[in-house]
Backbone as a chain_set.jsonl record, in Angstrom:
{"seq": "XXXXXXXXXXXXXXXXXXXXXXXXXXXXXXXXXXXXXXXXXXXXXXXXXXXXXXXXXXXXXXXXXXXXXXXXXXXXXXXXXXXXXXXXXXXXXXXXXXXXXXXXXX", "coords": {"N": [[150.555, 13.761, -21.142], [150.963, 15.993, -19.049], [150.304, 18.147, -20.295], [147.976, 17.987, -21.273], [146.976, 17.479, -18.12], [147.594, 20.372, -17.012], [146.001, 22.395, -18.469], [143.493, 21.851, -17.296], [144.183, 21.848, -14.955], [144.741, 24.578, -14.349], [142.356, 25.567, -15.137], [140.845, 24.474, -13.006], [141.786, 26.172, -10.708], [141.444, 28.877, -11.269], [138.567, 29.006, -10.85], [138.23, 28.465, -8.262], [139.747, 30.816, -7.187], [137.482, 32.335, -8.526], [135.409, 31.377, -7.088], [136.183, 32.274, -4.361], [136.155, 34.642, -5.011], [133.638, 35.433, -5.337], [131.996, 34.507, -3.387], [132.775, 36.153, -1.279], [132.077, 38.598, -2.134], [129.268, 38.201, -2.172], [128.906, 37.51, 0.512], [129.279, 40.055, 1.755], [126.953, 41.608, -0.084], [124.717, 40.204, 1.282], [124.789, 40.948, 3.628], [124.568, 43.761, 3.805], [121.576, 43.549, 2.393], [120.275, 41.936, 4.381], [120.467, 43.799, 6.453], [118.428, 46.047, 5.789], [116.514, 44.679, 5.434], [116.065, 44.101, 8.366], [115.057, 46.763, 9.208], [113.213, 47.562, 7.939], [111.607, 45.726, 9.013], [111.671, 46.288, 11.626], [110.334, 48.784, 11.568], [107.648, 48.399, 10.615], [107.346, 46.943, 12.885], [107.082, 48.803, 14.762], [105.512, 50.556, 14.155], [102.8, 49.116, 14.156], [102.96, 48.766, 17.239], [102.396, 51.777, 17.745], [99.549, 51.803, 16.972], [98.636, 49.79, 18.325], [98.636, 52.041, 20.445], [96.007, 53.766, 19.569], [93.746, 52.088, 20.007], [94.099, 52.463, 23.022], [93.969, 54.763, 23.69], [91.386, 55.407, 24.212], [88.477, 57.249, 25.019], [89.66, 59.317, 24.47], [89.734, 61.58, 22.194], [92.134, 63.725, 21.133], [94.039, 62.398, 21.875], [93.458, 60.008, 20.962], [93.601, 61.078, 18.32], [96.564, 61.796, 18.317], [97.988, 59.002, 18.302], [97.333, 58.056, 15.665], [97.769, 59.954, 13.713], [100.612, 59.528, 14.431], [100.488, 56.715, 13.655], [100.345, 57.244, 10.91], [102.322, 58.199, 10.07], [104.716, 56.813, 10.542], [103.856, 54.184, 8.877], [104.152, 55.027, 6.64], [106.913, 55.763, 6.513], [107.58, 52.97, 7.462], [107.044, 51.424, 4.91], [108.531, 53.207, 2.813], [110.872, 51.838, 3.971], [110.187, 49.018, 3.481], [110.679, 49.14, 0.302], [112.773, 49.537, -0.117], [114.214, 47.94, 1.125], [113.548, 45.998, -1.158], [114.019, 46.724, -3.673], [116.777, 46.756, -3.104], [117.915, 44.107, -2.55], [116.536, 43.231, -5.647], [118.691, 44.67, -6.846], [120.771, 43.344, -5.875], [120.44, 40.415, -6.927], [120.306, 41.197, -9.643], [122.897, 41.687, -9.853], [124.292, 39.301, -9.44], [124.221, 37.591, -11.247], [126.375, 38.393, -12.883], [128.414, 36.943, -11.384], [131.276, 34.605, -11.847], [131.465, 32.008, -10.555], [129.81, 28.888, -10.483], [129.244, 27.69, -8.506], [128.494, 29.206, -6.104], [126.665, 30.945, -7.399], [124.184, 29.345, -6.794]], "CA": [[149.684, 13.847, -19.985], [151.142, 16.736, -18.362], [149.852, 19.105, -21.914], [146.274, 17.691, -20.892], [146.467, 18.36, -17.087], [147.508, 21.457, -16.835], [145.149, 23.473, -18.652], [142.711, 21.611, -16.115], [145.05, 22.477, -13.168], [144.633, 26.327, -14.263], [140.886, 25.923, -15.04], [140.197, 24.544, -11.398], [143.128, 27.197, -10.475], [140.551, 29.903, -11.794], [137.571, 28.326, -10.407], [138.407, 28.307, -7.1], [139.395, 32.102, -7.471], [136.165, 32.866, -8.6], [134.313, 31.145, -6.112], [136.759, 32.867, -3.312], [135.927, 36.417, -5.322], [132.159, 35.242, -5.839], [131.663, 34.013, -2.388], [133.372, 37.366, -0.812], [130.69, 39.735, -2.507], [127.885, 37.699, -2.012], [128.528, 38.327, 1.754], [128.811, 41.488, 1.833], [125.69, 41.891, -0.116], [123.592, 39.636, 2.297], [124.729, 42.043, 4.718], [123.645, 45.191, 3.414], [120.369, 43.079, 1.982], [119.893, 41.742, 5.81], [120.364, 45.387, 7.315], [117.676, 46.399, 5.439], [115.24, 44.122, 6.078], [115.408, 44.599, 9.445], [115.307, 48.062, 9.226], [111.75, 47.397, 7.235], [110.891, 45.045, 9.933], [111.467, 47.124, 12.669], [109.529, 50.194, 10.774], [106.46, 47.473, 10.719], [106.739, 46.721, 14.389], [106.871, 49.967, 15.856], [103.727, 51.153, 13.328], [102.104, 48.07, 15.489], [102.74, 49.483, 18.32], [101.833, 52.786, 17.673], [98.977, 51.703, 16.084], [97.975, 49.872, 19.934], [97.837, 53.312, 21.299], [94.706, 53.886, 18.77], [93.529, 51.924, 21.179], [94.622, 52.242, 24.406], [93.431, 56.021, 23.59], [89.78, 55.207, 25.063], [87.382, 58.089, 25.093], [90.253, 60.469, 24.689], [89.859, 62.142, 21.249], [92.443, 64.288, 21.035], [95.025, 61.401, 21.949], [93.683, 58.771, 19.708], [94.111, 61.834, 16.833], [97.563, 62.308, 18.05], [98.002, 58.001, 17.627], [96.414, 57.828, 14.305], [98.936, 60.82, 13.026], [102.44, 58.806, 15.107], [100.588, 55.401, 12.972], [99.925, 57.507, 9.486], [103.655, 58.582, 9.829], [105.172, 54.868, 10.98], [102.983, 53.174, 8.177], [104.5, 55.668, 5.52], [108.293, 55.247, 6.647], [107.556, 51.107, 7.04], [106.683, 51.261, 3.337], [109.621, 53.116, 2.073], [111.465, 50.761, 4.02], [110.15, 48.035, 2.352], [110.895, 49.388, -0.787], [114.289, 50.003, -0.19], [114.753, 46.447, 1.019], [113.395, 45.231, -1.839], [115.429, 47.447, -4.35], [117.979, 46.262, -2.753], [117.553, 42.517, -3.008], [116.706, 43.11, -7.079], [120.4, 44.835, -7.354], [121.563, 41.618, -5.369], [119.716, 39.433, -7.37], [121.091, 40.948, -11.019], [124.519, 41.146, -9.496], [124.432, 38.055, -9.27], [124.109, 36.955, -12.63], [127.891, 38.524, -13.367], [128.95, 35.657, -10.74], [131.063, 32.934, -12.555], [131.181, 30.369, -9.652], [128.261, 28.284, -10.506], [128.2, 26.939, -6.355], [127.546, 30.394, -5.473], [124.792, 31.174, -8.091], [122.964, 28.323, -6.468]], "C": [[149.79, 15.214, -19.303], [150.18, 17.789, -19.245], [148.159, 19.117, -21.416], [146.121, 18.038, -19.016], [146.652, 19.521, -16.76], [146.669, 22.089, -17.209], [143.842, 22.969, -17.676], [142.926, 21.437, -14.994], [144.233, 24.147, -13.206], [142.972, 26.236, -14.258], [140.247, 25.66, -13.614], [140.97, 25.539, -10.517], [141.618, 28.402, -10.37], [139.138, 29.864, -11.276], [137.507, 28.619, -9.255], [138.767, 30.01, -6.412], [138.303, 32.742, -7.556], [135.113, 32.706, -7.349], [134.622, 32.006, -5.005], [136.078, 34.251, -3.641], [133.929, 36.862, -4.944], [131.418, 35.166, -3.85], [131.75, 35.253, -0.687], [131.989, 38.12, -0.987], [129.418, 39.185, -2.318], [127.372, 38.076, -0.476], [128.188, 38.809, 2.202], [127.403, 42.016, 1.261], [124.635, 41.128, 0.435], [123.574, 40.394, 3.711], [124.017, 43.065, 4.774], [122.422, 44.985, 2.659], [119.476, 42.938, 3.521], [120.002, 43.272, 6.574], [118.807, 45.906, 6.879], [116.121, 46.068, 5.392], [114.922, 44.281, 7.335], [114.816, 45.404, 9.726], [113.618, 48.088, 9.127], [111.115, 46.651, 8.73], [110.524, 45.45, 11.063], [110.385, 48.182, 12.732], [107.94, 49.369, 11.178], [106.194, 47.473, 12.184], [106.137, 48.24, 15.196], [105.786, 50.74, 14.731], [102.705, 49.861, 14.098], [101.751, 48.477, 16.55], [102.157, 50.989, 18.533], [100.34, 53.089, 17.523], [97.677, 51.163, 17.338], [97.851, 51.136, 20.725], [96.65, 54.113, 20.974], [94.109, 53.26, 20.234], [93.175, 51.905, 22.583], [94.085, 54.114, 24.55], [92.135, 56.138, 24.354], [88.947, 56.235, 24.362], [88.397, 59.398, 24.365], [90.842, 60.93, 23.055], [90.878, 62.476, 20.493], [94.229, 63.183, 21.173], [95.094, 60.476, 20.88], [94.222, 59.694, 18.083], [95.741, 61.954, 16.986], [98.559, 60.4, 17.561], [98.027, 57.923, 16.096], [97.603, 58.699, 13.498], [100.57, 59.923, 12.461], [101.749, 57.56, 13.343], [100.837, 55.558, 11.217], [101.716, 57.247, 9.109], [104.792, 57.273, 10.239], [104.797, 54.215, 9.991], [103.61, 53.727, 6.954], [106.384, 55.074, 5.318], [108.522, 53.93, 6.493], [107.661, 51.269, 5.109], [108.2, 51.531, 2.809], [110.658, 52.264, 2.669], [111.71, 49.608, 3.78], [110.388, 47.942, 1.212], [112.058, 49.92, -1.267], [115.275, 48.219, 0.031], [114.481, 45.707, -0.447], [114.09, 45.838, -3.366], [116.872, 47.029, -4.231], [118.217, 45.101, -3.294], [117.575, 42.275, -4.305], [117.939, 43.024, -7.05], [120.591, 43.487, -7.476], [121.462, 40.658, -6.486], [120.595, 39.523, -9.187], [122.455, 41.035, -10.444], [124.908, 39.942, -9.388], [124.817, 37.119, -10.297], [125.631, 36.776, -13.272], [128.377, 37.528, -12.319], [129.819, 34.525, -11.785], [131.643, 32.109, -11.903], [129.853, 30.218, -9.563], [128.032, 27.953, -9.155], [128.042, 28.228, -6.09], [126.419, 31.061, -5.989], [123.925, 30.436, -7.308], [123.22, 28.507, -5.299]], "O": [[148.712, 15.681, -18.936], [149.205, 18.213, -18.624], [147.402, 20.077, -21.27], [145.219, 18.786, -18.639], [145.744, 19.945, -16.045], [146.181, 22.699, -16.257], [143.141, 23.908, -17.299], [142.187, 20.997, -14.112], [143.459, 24.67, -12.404], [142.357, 26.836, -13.376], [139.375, 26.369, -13.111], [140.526, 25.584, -9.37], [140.96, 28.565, -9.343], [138.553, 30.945, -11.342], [136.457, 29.219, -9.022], [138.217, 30.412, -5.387], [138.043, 33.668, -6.787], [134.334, 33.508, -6.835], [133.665, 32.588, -4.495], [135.53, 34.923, -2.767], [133.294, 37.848, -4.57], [130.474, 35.81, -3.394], [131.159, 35.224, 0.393], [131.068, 38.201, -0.174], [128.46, 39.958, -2.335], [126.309, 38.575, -0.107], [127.222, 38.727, 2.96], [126.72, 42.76, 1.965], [123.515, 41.423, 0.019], [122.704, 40.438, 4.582], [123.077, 43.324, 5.525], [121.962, 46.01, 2.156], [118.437, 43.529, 3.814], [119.154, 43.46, 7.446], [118.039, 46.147, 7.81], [115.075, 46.716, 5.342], [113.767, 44.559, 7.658], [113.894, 45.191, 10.513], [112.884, 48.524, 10.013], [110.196, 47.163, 9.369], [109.441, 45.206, 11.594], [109.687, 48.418, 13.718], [107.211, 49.86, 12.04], [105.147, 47.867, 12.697], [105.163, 48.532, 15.89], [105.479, 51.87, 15.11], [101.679, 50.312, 14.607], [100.592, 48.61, 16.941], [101.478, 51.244, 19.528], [99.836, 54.179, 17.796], [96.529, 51.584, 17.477], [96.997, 51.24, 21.606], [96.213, 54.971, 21.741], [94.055, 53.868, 21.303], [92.18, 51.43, 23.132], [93.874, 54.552, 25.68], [91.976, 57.084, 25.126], [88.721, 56.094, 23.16], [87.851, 60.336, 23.784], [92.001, 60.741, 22.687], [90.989, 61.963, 19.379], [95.271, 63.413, 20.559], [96.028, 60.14, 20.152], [94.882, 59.265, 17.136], [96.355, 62.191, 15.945], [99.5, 60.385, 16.768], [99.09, 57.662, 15.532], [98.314, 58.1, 12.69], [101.218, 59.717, 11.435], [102.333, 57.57, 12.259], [101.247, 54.704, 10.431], [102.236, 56.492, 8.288], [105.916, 57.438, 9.765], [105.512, 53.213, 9.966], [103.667, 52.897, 6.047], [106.916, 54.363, 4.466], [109.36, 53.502, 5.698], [108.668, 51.114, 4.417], [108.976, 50.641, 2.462], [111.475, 51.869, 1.837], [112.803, 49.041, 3.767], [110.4, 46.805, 0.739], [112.348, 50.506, -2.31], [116.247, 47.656, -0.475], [115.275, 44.833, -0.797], [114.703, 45.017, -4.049], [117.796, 46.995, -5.044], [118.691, 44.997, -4.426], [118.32, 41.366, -4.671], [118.551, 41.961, -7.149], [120.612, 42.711, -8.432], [122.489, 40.138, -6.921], [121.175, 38.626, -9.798], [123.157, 40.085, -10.791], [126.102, 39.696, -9.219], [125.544, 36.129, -10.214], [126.108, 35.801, -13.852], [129.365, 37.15, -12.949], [129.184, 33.696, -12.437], [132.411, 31.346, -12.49], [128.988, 30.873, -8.981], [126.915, 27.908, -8.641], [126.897, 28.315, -5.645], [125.489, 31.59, -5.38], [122.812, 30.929, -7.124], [122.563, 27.94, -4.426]]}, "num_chains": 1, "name": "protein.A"}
C-alpha cells in the first residue's frame, strides 16, 4: 500500500506546486494585462472628450481646427494603445499554454 501511495502523495506533492507556481504568474500577468487596458481605455476617453470640444468650438474656426488636430492625435495614441493591450493579452494567452495546473488553465 504504502509503494502505491506514495508516488500519488508526490504526484499531488507536484501538483499543488504547480498550481502555487501557475497561479503566481498568472497574477502578475493579469496585472500588467489590466494596466494596459486601462491605459487603452483611458486613451479612448480622453479622445471623447477632446473630440466634445469639436463641438463646443461653435463658429470659431480656428479652435475647432485646433480640436480636430488634439482628437487626430488622441485617436492615434488610443489605437496604439489598443494594440499594445491586445499584444499583450496574446503573450498572456500563449503563456499560458506552458501552465501545467489544469485549475489555472481554466
Amino acid at each position: 500500500k504504502i509503494k502505491v501511495a506514495r508516488p500519488r502523495l508526490l504526484q499531488q506533492q507536484r501538483a499543488k506546486e504547480a498550481e502555487a507556481r501557475d497561479s503566481a504568474t498568472f497574477a502578475e500577468m493579469l496585472v500588467e494585462a489590466t494596466e494596459k487596458t486601462h491605459e487603452a481605455e483611458d486613451m479612448v476617453d480622453k479622445t471623447a472628450i477632446t473630440h466634445e470640444l469639436i463641438e463646443a468650438a461653435g463658429e470659431d474656426m480656428a479652435e475647432a481646427g485646433r480640436a480636430v488636430e488634439q482628437t487626430h492625435e488622441l485617436a492615434a495614441q488610443a489605437q496604439l494603445k489598443i494594440k499594445e493591450a491586445l499584444a499583450i493579452i496574446g503573450r498572456k494567452m500563449v503563456s499560458m499554454k506552458s501552465f501545467q495546473s489544469e485549475t489555472v488553465k481554466e
